[in-house]
C-alpha positions as CSV (number, residue, x, y, z in Angstrom):
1,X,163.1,132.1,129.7
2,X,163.6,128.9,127.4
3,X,164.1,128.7,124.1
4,X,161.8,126.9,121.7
5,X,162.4,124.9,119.2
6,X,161.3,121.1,117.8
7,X,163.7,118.8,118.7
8,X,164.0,115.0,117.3
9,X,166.9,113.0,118.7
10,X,167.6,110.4,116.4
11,X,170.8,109.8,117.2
12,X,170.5,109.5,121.1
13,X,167.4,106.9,120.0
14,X,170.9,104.6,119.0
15,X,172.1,101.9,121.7
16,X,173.9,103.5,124.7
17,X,177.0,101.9,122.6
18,X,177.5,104.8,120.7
19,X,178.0,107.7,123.7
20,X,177.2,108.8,126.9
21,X,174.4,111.1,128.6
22,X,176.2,114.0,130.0
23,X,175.2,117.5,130.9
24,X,176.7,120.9,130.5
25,X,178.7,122.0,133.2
26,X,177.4,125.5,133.8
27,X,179.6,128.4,134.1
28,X,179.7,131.7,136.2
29,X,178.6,134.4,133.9
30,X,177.5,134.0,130.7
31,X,177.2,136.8,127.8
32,X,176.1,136.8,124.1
33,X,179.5,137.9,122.0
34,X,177.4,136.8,118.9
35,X,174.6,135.4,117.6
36,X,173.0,134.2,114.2
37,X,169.8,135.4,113.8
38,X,169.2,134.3,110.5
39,X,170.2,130.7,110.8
40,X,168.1,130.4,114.0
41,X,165.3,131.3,112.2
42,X,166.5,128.7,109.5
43,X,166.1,126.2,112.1
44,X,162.9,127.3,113.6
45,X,164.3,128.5,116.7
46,X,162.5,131.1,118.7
47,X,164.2,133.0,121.1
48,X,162.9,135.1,123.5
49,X,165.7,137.4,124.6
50,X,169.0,137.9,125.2
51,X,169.3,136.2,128.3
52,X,167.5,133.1,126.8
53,X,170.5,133.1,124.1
54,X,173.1,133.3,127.2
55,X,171.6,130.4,129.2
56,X,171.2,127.8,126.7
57,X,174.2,128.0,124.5
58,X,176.2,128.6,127.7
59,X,175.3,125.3,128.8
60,X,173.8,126.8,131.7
61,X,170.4,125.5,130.6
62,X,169.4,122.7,129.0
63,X,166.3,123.2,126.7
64,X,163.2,121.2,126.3
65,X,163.5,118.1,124.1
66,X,166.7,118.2,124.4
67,X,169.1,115.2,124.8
68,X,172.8,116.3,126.0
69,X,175.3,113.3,125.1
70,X,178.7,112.9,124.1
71,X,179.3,111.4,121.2
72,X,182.3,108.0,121.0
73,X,184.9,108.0,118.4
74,X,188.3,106.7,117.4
75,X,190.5,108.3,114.5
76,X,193.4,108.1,113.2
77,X,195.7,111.7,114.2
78,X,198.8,112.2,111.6
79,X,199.1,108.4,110.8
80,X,198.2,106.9,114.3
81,X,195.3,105.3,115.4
82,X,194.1,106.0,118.4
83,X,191.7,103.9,119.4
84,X,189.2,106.1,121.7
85,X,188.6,110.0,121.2
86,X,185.0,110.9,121.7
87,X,183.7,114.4,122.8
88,X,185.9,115.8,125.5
89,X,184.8,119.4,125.1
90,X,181.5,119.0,122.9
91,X,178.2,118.1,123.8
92,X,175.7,117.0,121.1
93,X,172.0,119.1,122.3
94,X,169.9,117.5,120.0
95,X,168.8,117.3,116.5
96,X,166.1,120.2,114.8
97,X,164.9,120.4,111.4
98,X,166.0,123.3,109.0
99,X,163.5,125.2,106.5
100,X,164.4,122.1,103.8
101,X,163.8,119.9,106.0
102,X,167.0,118.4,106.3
103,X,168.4,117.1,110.0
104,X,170.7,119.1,111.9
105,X,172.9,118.9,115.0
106,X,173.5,121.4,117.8
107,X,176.4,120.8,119.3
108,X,178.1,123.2,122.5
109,X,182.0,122.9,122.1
110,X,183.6,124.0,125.2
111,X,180.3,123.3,127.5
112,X,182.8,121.2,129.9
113,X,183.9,117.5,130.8
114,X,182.7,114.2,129.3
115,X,183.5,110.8,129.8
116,X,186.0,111.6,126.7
117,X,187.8,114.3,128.0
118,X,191.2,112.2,128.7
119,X,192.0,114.6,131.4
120,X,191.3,117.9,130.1
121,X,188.9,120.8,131.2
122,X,186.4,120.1,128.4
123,X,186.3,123.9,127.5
124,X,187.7,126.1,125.4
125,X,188.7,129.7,124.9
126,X,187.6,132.6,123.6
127,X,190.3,132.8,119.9
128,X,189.2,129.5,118.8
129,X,185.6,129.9,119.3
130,X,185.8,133.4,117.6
131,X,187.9,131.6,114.6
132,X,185.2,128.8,114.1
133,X,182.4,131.0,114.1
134,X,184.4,133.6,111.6
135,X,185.9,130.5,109.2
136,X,182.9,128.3,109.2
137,X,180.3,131.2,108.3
138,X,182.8,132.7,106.0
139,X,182.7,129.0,104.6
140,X,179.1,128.8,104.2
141,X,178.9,132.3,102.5
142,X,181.6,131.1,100.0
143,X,178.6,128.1,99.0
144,X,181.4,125.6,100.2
145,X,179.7,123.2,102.7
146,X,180.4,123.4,106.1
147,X,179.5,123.1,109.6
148,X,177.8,126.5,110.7
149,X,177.5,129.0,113.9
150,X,175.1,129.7,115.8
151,X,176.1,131.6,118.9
152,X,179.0,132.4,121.1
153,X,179.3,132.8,124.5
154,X,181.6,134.5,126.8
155,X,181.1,132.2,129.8
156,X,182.9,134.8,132.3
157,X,185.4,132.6,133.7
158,X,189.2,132.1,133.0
159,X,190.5,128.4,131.5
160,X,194.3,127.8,131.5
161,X,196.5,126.7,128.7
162,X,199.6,128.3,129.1
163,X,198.3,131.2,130.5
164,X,194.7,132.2,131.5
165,X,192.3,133.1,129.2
166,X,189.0,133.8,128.6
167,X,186.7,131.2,128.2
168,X,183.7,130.8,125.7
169,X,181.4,128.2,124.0
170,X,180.4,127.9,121.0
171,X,177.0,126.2,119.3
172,X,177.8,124.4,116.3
173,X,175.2,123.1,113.5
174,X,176.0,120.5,111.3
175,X,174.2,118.0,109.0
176,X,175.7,115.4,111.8
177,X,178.6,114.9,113.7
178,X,179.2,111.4,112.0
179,X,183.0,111.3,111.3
180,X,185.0,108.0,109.5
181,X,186.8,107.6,112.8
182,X,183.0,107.0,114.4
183,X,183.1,103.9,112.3
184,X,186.3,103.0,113.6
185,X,185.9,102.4,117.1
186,X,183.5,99.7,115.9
187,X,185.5,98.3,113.1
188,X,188.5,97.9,115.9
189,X,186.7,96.8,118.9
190,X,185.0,93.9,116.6
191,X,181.5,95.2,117.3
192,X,179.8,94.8,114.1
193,X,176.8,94.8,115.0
194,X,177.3,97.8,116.2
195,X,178.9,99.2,113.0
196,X,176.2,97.6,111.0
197,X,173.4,99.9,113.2
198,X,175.4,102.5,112.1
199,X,175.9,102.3,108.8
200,X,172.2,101.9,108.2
201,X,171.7,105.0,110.3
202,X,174.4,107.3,108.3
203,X,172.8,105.9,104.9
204,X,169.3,106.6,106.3
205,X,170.3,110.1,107.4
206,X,172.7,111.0,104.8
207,X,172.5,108.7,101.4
208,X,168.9,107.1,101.4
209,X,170.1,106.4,97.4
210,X,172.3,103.8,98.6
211,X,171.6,100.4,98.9
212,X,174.4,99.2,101.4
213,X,178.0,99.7,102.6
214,X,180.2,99.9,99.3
215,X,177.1,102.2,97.6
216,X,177.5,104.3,101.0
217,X,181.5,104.5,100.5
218,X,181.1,105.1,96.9
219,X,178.5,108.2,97.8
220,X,181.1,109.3,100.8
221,X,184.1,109.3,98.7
222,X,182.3,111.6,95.7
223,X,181.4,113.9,98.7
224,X,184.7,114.3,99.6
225,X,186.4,114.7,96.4
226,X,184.0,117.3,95.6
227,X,185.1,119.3,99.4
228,X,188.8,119.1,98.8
229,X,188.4,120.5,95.3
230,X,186.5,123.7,96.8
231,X,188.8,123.9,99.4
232,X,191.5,124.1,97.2
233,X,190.1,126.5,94.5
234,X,189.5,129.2,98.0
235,X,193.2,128.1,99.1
236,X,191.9,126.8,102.1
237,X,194.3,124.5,104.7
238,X,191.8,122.3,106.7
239,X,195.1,121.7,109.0
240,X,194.3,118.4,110.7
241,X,192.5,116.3,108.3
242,X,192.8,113.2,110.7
243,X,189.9,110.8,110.4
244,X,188.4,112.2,113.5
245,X,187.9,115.1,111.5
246,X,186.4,113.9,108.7
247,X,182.8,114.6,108.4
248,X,180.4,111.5,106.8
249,X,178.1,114.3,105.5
250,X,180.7,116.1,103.4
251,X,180.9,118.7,105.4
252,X,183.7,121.4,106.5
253,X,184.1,120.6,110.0
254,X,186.4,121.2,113.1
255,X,188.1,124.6,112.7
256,X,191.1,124.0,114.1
257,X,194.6,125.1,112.7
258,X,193.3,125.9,109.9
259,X,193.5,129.0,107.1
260,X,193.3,130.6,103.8
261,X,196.8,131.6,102.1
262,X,197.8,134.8,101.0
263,X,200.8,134.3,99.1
264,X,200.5,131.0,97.2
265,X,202.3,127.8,97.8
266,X,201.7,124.3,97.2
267,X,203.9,123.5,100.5
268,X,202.1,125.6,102.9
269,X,201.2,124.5,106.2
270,X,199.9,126.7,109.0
271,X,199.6,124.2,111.6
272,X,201.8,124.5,114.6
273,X,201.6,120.7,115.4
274,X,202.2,119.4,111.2
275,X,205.7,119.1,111.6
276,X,205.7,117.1,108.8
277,X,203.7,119.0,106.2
278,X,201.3,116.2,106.3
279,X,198.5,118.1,105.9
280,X,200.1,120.8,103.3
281,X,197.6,122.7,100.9
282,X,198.7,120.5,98.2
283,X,198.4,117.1,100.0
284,X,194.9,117.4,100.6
285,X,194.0,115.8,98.0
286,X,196.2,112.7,99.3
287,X,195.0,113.0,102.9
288,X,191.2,112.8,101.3
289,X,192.0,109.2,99.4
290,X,194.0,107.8,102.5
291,X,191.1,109.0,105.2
292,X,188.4,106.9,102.9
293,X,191.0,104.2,102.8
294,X,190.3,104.3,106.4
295,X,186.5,104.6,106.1
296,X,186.5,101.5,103.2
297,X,188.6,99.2,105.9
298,X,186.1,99.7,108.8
299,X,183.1,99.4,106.3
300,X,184.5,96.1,105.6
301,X,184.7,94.3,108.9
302,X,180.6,94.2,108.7
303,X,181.1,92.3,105.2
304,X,180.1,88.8,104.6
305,X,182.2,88.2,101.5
306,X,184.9,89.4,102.9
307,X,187.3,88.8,99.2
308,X,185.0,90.2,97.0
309,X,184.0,93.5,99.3
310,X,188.0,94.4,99.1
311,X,187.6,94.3,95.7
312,X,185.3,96.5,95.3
313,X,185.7,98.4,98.1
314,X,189.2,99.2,96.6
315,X,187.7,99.8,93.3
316,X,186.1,102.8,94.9
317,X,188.5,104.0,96.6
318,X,190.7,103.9,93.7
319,X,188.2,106.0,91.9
320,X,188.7,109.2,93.9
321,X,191.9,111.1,92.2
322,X,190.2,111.0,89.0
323,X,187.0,112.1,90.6
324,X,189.0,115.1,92.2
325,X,191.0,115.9,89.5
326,X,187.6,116.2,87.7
327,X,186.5,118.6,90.3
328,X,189.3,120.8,90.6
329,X,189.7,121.7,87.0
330,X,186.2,122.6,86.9
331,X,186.4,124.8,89.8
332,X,189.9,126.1,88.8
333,X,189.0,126.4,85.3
334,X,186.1,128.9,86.5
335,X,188.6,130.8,88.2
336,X,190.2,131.6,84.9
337,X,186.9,131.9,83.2
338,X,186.8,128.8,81.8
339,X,183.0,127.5,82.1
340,X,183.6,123.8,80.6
341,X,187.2,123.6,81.4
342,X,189.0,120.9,78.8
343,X,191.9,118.4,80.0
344,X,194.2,120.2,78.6
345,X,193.2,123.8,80.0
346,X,194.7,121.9,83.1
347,X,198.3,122.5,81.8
348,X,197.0,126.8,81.6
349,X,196.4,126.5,85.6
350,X,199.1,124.8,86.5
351,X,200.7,127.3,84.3
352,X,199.6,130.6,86.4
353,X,200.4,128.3,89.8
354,X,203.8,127.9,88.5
355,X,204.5,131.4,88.5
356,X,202.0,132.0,91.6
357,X,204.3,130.6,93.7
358,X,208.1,131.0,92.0
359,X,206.3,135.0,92.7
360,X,204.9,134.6,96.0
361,X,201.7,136.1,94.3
362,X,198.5,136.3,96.6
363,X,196.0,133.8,95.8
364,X,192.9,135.5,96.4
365,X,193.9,138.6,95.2
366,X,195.8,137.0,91.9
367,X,192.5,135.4,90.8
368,X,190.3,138.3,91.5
369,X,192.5,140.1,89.4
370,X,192.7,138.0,86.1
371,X,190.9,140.2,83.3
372,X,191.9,143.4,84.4
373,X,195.1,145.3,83.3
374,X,196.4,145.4,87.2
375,X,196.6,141.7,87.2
376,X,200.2,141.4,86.8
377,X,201.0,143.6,89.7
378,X,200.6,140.6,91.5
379,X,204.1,139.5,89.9
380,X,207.5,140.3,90.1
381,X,208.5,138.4,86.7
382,X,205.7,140.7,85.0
383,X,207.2,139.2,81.5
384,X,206.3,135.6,82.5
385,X,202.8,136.5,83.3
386,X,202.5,138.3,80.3
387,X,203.5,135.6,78.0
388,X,200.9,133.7,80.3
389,X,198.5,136.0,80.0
390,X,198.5,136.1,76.3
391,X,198.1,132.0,76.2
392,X,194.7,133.1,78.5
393,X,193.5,135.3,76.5
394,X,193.4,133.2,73.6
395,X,191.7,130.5,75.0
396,X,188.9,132.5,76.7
397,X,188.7,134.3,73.8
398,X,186.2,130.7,72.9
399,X,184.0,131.1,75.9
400,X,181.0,133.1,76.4
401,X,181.5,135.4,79.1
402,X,184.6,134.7,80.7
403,X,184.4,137.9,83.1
404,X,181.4,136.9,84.6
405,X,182.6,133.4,85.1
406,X,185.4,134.7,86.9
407,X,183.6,137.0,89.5
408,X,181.5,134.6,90.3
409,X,184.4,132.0,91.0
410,X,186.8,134.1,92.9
411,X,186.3,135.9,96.1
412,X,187.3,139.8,96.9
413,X,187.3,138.8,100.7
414,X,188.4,136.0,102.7
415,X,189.1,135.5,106.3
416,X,193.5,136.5,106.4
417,X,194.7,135.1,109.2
418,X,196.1,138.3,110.1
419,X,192.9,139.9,110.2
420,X,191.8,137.0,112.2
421,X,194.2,137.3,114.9
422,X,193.5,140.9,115.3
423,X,190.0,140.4,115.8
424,X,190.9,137.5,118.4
425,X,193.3,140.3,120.4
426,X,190.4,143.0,120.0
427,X,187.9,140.7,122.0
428,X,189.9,139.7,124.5
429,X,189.7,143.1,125.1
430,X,186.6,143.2,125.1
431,X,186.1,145.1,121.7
432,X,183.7,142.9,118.9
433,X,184.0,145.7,116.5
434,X,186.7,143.7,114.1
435,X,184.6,140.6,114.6
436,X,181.7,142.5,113.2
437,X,183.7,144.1,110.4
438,X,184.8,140.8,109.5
439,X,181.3,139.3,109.5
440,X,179.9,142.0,107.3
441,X,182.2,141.9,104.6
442,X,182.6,138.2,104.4
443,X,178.8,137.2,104.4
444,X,179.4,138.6,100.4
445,X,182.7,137.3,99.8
446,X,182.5,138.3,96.0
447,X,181.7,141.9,96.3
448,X,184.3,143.6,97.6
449,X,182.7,146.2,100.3
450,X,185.5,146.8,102.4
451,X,188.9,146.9,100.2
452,X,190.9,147.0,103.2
453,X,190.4,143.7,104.3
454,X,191.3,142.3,100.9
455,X,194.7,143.9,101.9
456,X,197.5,140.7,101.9
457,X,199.6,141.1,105.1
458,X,202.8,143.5,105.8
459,X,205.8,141.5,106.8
460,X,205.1,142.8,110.3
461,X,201.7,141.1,110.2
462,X,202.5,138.1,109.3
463,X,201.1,135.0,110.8
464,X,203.0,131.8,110.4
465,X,201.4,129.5,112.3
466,X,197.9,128.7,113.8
467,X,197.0,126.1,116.7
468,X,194.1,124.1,117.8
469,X,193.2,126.1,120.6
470,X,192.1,122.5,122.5
C-alpha cells in the first residue's frame, strides 16, 4: 500500500537549471527503526501500515504526486569554494503542507546516487541517520528551529566506509532545502537569470515581506543571528557551518559532526575533520557573519547598480554582531533569570563563563542548577562562584520571578554525545531500546524525567570527536 498525502512541487516547477530528476535506488530489505507519528499527522500524511512506512521512506517506492530530484549547489567547505556539490546522497520527494499551512520538504538522505554524488555510494549508514533523527527532534523539542524527522529505515544491506555497516535512510522535513551555497553556483557560473528566478522564489517562499534582494539579505541575516544565539545558549556545535550548510529558512540543518558540550569551553570543537577550530563553539558567531558575507556577494551579481548595492549590501551585513550580541544576552540573560537582560548584565555572564570553563563546569547542568544551593558543586573554585553568586543574587533580586525564568531557559536533558554513541552501538545490534529512552526524555527537555541521562560523562565515556558519517 501507498501512502497519501497532498503533494505541491513548487520547487521541481523551477527550470531544469536548478537539479536533476532522479529516482531512489531501492534497497534489499527495508524495516521501520522509527517513525514520527505526530509530525506525520502535522503534515497530513496518512499511512496505512507498517509496510507502507518501509516502502516509501526506503526509497523503494515512490508515492503519488511525488517529484524525486536532486537538488544543485555550490558552497564554500572551511574557506574553499567548491564550485559544484548538489545532492549526492539526498533526494528531494516533494513538497506537503503542514497544519499552519506553511511549505515543507521531504527529503530521503541516503536513498542512493545522483548526478551529484562525485563518486560516492549515495547512501549512508545507520549512526548518522540515528544522530540526525535524535539531534534534530531533540532540537525541535528545545523550540530552536530546525530541520525535523520523520522516519528511519534500516534498508537491510551493508555500505562500506572503512568497514561495513549497516545501512539506513533517513526522511528529513524542512521548511526548504535552500542553502546560501544554492545561490552560489549561480552567482559563479554568471547565470543571473537564473539567480534572479531564485531569489524571487526564496522571497516568495520564505520572506513575502521583502521587496527585493538586499530586503531578502537583511531578513536572512536576522534569521541567522537569531539561530546562532540559541545554539549557543543550548551549547550546541553545528560542526560544519560551510555555506552548503547554511539553511535560507533559518533553520538547523545537516546533522553532521555536530554536538552539545558537557563541560564548557569557548574552544571546543567536536569535529574530526576542523583541524583548525574553525568552527569552535565560540566562533559561531563569526562563521554566521562570514557565510552571509557569502550570501550578500552572490545576491549582488543579479544587481543593476552594482556601487550602490555593495553599499548597502555591506551595511547589512555589517549589522549582524550587534544583532547577535542582542540575541544572545537575551537568551543568556534568561538563563540566569534575567527576563530584560541590560548591557551590562553581559559582564555577569561572561562572568559565570569565566569560571565555567577555568572549572571545566558542565554547561547544561551548571545552568540548570543556578538558584539552588547545589549549584556550586559544579565548581572546584567553590569561593569564586560564591563571590559570583552573591553579584547574581543581587541583581535578580530586581526581577519578578527569576526561578521561573530560569526553568524555562535551561534544559534538564540534552542529547550527550556519549549517550548518543551508546545508542548508535545498541542498534547496530539491533537493540532501539536507548534510542527510545533518548526520545522520551528529550521530547521535554525541561523536565527532568530520567536523571540519569542528565549524567555528564565518566572519563571512560568520553567522546572527543564526532564525524560526518558521509
Amino acid at each position: 500500500m501507498d501512502i497519501k498525502t497532498s503533494f505541491d512541487n513548487s520547487f521541481a516547477r523551477l527550470p531544469d537549471a536548478f537539479y536533476t530528476h532522479v529516482a531512489p535506488t531501492a534497497v534489499r530489505a527495508p524495516k521501520v527503526l522509527a517513525f514520527n507519528a505526530d509530525l506525520a499527522r502535522d503534515l497530513a500524511i496518512d499511512v496505512p501500515d507498517e509496510e507502507a512506512i518501509a516502502s516509501v521512506f526506503s526509497g523503494n517506492r515512490v508515492p503519488q504526486g511525488a517529484m524525486p530530484l536532486a537538488q544543485l549547489y555550490a558552497g564554500h567547505q572551511f574557506g574553499n569554494y567548491t564550485p559544484q556539490l548538489g545532492d549526492g546522497r539526498a533526494i528531494l520527494l516533494g513538497e506537503v503542507f503542514d497544519s499552519k499551512g506553511i511549505r515543507r520538504d521531504l527529503q530521503l538522505k541516503g536513498a542512493g546516487r545522483t548526478p551529484y554524488s562525485r563518486g560516492g555510494d549515495g547512501r549512508a549508514w545507520l549512526g548518522p541517520v540515528l544522530r540526525e533523527y535524535v539531534m534534530s527532534e531533540a532540537m525541535h523539542a528545545l523550540g530552536i528551529p530546525t530541520s525535523r524527522a520523520l522516519a528511519a529505515v534500516a534498508t537491510g544491506e551493508d555500505i562500506y566506509r572503512e568497514t561495513a555497516l549497516p545501512g539506513a535512510v533517513l526522511t528529513r522535513v524542512a521548511a526548504s532545502h535552500l542553502r546560501v551555497g544554492t545561490f552560489q553556483v549561480f552567482a559563479h557560473r554568471g547565470q543571473t537569470e537564473e539567480l534572479a528566478r531564485l531569489t524571487q522564489y526564496a522571497i516568495t517562499r520564505h520572506y513575502p515581506e521583502a521587496d527585493g534582494p538586499m530586503s531578502f539579505l537583511r531578513a536572512v541575516c536576522a534569521r541567522q543571528a537569531e539561530l546562532i544565539a540559541a545554539w549557543m545558549s543550548v551549547g550546541f556545535i553545528h560542526g560544519v557551518m560551510n555555506t552548503d550548510n547554511c539553511s535560507i529558512s533559518g533553520e538547523t540543518i545537516d546533522y553532521g559532526p555536530c554536538a552539545f558540550m558537557d563541560d564548557f569551553h569557548m574552544g571546543r570543537v567536536f569535529s574530526s575533520i576542523d583541524q583548525q577550530g574553525r568552527y569552535a563553539y565560540g566562533n559561531q558567531p563569526n562563521m554566521a557573519i562570514w557565510n552571509m558575507a557569502q550570501f550578500a556577494t552572490a545576491l549582488l551579481q543579479q544587481m543593476g547598480d552594482k556601487d550602490a548595492a555593495v553599499k548597502e549590501a555591506t551595511a547589512i551585513v555589517h549589522t549582524m554582531p550587534d544583532q547577535i550580541e542582542a540575541a544572545w544576552l537575551r537568551r543568556f540573560g534568561a538563563k540566569i533569570g534575567i527576563s530584560s537582560p541590560k548591557e551590562q548584565d553581559a559582564d555577569l555572564i561572561n562572568d559565570l563563563l569565566d569560571l565555567m570553563q577555568k572549572d571545566g563546569a558542565d554547561f547544561t547542568n551548571t545552568f540548570r542548577a543556578l538558584g539552588t544551593p547545589q549549584a556550586h558543586d559544579q565548581f572546584t573554585d567553590r569561593t569564586a562562584f560564591e563571590t559570583w553568586r552573591a553579584a547574581h543574587e543581587a541583581r535578580i533580586a530586581q526581577e519578578n520571578d527569576p526561578r521561573a525564568v530560569m526553568a524555562t531557559a535551561n534544559p534538564a536533558v540534552i542529547p550527550r554525545n556519549h549517550r548518543m554513541e551508546q545508542m548508535i552501538q545498541a542498534a547496530v545490534a539491533g537493540d532501539m531500546a536507548p534510542f527510545t529512552r533518548l526520545m522520551k526524555a528529550l521530547a521535554s527537555p525541561y523536565t527532568l524525567t530520567d536523571p540519569d541521562l542528565a549524567r555528564p560523562p565518566t572519563p571512560a565515556e568520553v567522546i572527543p570527536a564526532t564525524f560526518c558519517g558521509t
